[in-house]
N, C-alpha and C positions, 0 to 999 in steps of 0.2 A: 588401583586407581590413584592419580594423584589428588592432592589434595590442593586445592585454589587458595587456602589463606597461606601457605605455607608457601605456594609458589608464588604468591603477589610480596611475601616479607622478600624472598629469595631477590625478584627483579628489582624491590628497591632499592635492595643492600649493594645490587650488581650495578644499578642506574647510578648509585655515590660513585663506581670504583670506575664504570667506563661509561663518559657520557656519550659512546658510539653506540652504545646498546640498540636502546630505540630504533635508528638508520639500520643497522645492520639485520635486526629482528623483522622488520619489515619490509626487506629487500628478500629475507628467505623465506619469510610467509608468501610472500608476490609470487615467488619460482615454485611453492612447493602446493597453494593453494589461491590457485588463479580465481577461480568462480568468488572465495569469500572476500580476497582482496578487491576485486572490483566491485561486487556489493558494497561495502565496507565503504570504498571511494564515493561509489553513486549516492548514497550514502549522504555522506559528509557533503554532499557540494547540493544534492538536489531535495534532500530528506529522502522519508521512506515512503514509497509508493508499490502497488500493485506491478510487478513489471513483468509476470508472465502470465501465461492459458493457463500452470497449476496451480496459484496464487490466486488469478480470478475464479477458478472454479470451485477453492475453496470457499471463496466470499460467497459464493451463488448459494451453498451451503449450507449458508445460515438465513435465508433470507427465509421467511416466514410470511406463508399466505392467511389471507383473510378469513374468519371464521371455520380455522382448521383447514380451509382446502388447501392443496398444491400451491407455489407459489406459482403466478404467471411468466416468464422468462423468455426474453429475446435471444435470439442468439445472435453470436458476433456480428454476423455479415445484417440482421438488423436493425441491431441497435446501434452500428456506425451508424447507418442509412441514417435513423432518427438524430444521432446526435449531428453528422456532417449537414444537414437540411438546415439546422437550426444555428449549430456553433461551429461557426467557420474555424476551422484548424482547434481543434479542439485539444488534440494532442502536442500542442504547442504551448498549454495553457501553463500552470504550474504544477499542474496536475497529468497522469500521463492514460495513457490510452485506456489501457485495463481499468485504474483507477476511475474513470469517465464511464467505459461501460458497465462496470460493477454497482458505480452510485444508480444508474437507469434502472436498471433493473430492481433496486432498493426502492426505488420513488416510486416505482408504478406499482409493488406489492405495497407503499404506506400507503398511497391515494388510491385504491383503485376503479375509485369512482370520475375519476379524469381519466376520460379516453383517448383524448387529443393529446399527442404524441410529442408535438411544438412543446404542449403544455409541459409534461414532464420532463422534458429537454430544459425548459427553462428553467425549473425548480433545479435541476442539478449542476446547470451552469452556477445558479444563485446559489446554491449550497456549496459548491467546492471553491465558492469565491466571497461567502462570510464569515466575517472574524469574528461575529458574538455566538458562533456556535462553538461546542467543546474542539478539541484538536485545533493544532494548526492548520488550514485552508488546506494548505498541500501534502498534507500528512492525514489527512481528515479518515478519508476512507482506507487507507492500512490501519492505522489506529481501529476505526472501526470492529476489522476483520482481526484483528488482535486481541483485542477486547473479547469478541467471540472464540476465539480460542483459549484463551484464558479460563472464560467463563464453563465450559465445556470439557476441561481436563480432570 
């Protein structure tokens, strides 16, 4: 295996002798690992969000229901339903679709004494758009589901 402290002294000592490294390093990461390069971009421009069905249904994962039962769980086609009723284009927000449905489903296993659908809709527009909670707004619920993985290894 290689060893990471020995390759990061390598790339500095090679960043002094070619300041093309970087560019060129990153042009063959792009051709040779398309999926992590574009992560990577997404990324940097928009943070880190839920952005697929195996990422969401990781989060689903750790959601914890009430007094040991099952957690309660919508599925996709209707938790858009509740979130499209409530928050117009939602996935427009800074926050992205998955990240949207994963928070729903998080809010109505904390409260599950709110039945009313509007209600929870609201609580996760309000949460993935307040800054005195931990995380960034739009990094909110990946950090989340990170944190849970972490926590679990």
């Amino acid at each position: 295996m290689y060893n990471i402290e020995i390759a990061d002294k390598l790339y500095n000592q090679m960043l002094k002798e070619d300041g093309d490294l970087p560019y060129r390093l990153v042009k063959e990461w792009r051709k040779e690992m398309p999926e992590e390069f574009a992560k990577r971009i997404y990324c940097e421009r928009y943070g880190k969000h839920i952005i697929n069905k195996e990422q969401y249904e990781t989060g689903l994962s750790f959601i914890k229901g009430q007094d040991g039962k099952p957690p309660e769980i919508w599925n996709i086609d209707e938790a858009e339903k509740i979130l499209s009723n409530y928050i117009r284009d939602y996935d427009k927000e800074d926050f992205y679709k998955y990240d949207a449905l994963l928070w729903l489903n998080v809010k109505r296993n904390d409260y599950p004494k709110i039945k009313n659908e509007d209600e929870i809709a609201y609580i996760v527009y309000e949460d993935l758009n307040d800054n005195d909670l931990p995380f960034e707004p739009s990094e909110r619920v990946y950090k989340w589901v990170e944190e849970h993985i972490k926590e679990n290894k």
